[in-house]
C-alpha positions as protocol buffer text, in pm:
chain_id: "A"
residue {
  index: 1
  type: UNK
  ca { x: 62 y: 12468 z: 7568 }
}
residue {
  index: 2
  type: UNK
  ca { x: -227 y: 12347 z: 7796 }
}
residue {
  index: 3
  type: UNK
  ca { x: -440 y: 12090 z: 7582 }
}
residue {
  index: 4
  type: UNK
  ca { x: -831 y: 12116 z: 7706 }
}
residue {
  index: 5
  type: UNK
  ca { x: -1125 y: 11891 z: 7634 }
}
residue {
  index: 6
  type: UNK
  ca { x: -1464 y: 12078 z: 7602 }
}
residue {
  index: 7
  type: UNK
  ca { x: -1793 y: 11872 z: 7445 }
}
residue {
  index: 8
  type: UNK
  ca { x: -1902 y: 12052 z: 7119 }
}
residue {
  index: 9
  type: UNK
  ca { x: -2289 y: 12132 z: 7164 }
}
residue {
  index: 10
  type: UNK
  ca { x: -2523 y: 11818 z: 7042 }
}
residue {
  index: 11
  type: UNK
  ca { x: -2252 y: 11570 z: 6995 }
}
residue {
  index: 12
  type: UNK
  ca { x: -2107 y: 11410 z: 7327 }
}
residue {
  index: 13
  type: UNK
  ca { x: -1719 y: 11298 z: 7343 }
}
residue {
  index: 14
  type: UNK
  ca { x: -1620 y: 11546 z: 7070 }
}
residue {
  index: 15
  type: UNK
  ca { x: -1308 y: 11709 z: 7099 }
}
residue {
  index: 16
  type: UNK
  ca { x: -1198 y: 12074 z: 7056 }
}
residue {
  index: 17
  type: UNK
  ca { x: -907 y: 12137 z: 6840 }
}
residue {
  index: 18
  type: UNK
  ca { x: -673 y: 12442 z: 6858 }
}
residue {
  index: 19
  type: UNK
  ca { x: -766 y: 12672 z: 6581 }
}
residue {
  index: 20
  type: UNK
  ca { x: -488 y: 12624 z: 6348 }
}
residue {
  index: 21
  type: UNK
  ca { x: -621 y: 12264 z: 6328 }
}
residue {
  index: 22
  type: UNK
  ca { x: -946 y: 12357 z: 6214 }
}
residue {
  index: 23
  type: UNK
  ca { x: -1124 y: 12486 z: 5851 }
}
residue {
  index: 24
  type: UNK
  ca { x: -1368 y: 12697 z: 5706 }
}
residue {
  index: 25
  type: UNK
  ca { x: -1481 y: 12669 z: 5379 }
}
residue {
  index: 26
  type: UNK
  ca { x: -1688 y: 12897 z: 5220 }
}
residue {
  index: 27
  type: UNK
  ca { x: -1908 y: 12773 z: 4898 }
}
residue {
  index: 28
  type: UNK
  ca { x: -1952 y: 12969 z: 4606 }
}
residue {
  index: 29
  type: UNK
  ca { x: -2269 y: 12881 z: 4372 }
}
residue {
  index: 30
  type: UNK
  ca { x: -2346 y: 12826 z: 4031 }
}
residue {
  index: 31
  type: UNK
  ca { x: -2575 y: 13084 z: 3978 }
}
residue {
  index: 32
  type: UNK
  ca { x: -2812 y: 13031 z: 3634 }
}
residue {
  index: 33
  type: UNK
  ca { x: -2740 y: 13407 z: 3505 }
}
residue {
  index: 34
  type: UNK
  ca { x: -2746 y: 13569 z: 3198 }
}
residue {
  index: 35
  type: UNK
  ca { x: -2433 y: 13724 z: 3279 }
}
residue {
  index: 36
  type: UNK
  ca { x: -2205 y: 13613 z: 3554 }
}
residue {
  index: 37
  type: UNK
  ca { x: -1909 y: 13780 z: 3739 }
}
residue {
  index: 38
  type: UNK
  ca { x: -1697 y: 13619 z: 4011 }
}
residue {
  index: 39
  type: UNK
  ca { x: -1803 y: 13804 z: 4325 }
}
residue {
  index: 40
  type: UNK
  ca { x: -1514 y: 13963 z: 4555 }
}
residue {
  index: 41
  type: UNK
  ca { x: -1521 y: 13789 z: 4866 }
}
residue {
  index: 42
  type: UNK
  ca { x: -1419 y: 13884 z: 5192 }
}
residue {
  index: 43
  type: UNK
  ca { x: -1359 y: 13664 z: 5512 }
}
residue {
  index: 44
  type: UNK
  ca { x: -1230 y: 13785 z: 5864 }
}
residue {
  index: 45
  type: UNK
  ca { x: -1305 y: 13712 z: 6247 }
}
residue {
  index: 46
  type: UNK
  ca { x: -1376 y: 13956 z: 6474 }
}
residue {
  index: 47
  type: UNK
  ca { x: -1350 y: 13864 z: 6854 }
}
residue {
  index: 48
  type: UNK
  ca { x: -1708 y: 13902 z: 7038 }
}
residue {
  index: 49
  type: UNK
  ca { x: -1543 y: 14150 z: 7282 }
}
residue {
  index: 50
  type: UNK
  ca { x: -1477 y: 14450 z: 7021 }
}
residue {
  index: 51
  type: UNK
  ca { x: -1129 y: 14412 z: 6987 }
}
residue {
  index: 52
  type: UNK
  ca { x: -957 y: 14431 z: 6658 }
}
residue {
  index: 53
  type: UNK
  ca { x: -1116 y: 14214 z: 6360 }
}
residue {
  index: 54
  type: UNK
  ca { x: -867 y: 14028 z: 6132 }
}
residue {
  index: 55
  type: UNK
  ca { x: -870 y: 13931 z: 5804 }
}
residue {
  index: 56
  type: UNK
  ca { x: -843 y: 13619 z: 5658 }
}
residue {
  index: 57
  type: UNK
  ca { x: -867 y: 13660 z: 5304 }
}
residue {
  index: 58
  type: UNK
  ca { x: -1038 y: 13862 z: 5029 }
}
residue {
  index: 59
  type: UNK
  ca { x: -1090 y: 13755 z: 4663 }
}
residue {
  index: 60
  type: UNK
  ca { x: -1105 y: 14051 z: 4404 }
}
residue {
  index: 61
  type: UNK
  ca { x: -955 y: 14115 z: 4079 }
}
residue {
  index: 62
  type: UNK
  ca { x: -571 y: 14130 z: 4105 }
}
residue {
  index: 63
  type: UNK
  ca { x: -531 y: 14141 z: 3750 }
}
residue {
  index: 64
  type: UNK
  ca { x: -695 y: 14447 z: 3663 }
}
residue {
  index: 65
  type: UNK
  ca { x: -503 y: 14760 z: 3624 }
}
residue {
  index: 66
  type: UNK
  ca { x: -525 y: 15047 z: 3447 }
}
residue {
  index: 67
  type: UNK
  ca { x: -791 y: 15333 z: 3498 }
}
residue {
  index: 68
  type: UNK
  ca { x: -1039 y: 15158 z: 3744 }
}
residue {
  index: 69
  type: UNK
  ca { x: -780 y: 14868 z: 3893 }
}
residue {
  index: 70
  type: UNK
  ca { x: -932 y: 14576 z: 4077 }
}
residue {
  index: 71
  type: UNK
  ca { x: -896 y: 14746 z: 4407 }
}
residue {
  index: 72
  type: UNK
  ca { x: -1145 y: 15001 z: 4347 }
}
residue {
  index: 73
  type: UNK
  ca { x: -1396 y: 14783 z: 4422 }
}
residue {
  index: 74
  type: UNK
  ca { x: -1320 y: 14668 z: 4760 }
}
residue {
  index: 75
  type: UNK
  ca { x: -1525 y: 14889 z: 4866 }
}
residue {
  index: 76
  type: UNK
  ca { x: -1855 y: 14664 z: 4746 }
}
residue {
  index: 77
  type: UNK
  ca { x: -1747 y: 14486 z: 5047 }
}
residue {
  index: 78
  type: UNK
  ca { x: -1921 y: 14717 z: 5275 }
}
residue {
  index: 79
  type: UNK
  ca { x: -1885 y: 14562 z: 5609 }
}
residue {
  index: 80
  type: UNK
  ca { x: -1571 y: 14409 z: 5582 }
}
residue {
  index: 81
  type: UNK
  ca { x: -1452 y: 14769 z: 5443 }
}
residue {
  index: 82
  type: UNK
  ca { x: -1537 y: 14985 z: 5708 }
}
residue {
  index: 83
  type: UNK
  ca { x: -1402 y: 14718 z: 5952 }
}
residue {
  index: 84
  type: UNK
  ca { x: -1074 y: 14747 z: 5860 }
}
residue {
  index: 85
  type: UNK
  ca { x: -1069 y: 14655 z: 5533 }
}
residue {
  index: 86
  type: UNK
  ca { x: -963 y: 14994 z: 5414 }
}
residue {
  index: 87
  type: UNK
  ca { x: -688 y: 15001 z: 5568 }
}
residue {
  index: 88
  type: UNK
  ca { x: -520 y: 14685 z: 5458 }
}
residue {
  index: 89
  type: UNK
  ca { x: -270 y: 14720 z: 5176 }
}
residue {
  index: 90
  type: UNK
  ca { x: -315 y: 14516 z: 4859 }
}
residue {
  index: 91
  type: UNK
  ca { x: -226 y: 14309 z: 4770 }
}
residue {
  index: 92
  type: UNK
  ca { x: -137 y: 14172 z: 5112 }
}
residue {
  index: 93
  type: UNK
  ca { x: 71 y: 13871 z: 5135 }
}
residue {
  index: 94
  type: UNK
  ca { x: -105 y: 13522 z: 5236 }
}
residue {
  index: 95
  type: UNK
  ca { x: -482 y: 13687 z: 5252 }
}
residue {
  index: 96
  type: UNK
  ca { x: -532 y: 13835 z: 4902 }
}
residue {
  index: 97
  type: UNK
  ca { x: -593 y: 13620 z: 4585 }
}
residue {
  index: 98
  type: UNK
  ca { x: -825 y: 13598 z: 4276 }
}
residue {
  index: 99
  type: UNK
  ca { x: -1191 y: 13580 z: 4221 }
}
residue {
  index: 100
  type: UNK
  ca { x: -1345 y: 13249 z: 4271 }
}
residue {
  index: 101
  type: UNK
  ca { x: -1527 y: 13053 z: 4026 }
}
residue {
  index: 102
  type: UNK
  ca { x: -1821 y: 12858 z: 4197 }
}
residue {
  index: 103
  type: UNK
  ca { x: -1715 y: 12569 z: 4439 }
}
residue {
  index: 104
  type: UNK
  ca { x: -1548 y: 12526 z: 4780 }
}
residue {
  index: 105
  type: UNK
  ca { x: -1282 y: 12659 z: 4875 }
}
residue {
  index: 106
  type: UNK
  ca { x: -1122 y: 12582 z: 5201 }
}
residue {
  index: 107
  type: UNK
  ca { x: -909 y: 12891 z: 5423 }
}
residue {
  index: 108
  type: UNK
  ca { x: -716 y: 12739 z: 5730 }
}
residue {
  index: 109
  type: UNK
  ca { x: -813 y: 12884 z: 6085 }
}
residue {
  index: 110
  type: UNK
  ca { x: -517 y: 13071 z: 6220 }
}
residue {
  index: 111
  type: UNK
  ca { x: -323 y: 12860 z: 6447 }
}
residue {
  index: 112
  type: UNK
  ca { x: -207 y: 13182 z: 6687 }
}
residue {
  index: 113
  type: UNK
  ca { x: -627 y: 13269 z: 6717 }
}
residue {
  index: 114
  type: UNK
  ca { x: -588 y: 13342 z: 7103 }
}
residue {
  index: 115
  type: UNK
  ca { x: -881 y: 13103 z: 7305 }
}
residue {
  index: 116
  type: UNK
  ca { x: -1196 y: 13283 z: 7297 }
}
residue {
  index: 117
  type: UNK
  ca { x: -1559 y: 13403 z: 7093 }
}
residue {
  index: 118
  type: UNK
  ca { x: -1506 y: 13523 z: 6795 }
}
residue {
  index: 119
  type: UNK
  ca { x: -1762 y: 13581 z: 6530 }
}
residue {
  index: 120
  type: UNK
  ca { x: -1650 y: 13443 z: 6154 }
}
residue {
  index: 121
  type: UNK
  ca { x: -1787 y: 13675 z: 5846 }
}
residue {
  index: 122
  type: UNK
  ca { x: -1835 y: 13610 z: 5458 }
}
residue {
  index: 123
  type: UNK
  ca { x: -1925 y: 13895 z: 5275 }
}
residue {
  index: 124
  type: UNK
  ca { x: -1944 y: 13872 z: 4875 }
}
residue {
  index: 125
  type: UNK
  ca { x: -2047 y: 14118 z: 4610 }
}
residue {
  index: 126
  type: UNK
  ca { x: -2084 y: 14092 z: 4267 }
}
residue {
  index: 127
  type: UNK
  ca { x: -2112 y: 14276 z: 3955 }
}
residue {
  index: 128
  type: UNK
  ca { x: -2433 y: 14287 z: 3799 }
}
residue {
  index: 129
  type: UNK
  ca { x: -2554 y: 14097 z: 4082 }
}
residue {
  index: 130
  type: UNK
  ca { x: -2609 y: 14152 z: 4487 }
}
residue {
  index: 131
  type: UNK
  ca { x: -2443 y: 14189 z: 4786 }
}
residue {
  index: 132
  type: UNK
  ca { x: -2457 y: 13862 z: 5064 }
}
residue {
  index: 133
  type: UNK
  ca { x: -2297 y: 13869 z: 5413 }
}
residue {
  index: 134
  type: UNK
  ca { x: -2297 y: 13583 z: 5625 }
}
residue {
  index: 135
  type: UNK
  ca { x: -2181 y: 13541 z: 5993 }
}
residue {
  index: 136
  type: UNK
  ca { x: -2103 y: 13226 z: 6172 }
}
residue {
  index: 137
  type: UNK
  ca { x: -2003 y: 13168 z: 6602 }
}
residue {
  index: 138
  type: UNK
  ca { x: -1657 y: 13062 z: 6596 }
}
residue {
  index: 139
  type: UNK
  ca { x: -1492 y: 12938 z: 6950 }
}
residue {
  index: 140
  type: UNK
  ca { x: -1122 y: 12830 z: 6986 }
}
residue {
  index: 141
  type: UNK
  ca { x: -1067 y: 12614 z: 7077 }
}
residue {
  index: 142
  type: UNK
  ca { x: -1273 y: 12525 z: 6745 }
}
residue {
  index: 143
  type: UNK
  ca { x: -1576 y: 12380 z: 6749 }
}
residue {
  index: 144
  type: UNK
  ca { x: -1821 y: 12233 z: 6411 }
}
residue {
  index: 145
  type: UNK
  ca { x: -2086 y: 12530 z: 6324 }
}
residue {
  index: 146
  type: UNK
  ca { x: -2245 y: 12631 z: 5973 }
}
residue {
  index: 147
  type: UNK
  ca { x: -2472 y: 12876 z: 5838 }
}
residue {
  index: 148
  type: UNK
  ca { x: -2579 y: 12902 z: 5468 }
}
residue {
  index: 149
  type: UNK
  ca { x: -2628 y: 13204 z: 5227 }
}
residue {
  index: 150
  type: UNK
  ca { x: -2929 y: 13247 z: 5014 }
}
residue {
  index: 151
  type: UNK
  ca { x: -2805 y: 13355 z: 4637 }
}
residue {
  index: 152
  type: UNK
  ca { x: -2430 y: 13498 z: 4672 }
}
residue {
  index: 153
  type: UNK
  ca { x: -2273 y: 13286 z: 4883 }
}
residue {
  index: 154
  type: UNK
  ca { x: -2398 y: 12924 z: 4948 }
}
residue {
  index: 155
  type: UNK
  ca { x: -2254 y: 12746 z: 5308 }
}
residue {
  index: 156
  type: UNK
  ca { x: -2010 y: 12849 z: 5497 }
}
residue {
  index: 157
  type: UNK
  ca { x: -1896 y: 12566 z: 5772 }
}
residue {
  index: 158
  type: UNK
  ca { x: -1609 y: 12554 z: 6043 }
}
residue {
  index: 159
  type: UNK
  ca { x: -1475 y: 12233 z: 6084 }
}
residue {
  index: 160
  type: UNK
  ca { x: -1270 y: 12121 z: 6338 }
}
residue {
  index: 161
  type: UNK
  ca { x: -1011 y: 11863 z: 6232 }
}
């Protein structure tokens, strides 16, 4: 594999790292509610040409079965539903986990994320409480980059390692 050196934007001699060497963490906030719900949280790449969008995980209720199961509300996450998230199987191995409680929480970058544009996506929803989605530039080789949410979701950075 052909190592390449590109200079990230606004900081001269940086290096770009292959993707699997690089992070994203999204932030969850304390929110001062009277009643709070973890929000279902969804996070996939799609590449800036159209092609296929993958996820890279989704946070929702995995313990709750019964009449209305955890799944059923997937479908909060708009976006990330309707682009492809529908048709992912639950729970799916390595991408599918429990409801955050506020804080960081770190998701590796795929290390086989062909070279290229991609945009990154948050999307979060919660119950008794809105809907946030949240897109970031991500380049792989991977390069630093951040954006921020405003109530649902607070920032979301890539960092490469």
């Amino acid at each position: 594999m052909k190592k390449s050196l590109i200079l990230a934007a606004g900081s001269a001699g940086a290096m770009a790292v292959p993707a699997g060497a690089a992070t994203i963490t999204v932030t969850i906030p304390r929110l001062q509610v009277a009643e709070y719900n973890r929000p279902y949280v969804a996070v996939w790449v799609e590449p800036t040409d159209g092609s296929k969008p993958r996820t890279l995980a989704v946070w929702y209720d995995v313990d709750k079965t019964g009449h209305e199961p955890g799944t059923k509300w997937l479908a909060d996450l708009r976006t990330w539903w309707r682009k492809g998230g529908r048709s992912l199987a639950m729970p799916a191995d390595g991408v599918s986990g429990a409801t955050r409680a506020p804080g960081a929480y770190r998701i590796p970058v795929p290390a086989n994320l062909k070279a290229g544009s991609y945009t990154l996506y948050v999307e979060a929803a919660r119950e008794e409480g809105g809907r946030e989605f949240v897109s970031v530039p991500l380049q792989v080789p991977a390069k630093d980059a951040r954006a921020s949410g405003s109530r649902e979701l607070g920032s979301i950075t890539i960092s490469a390692r």
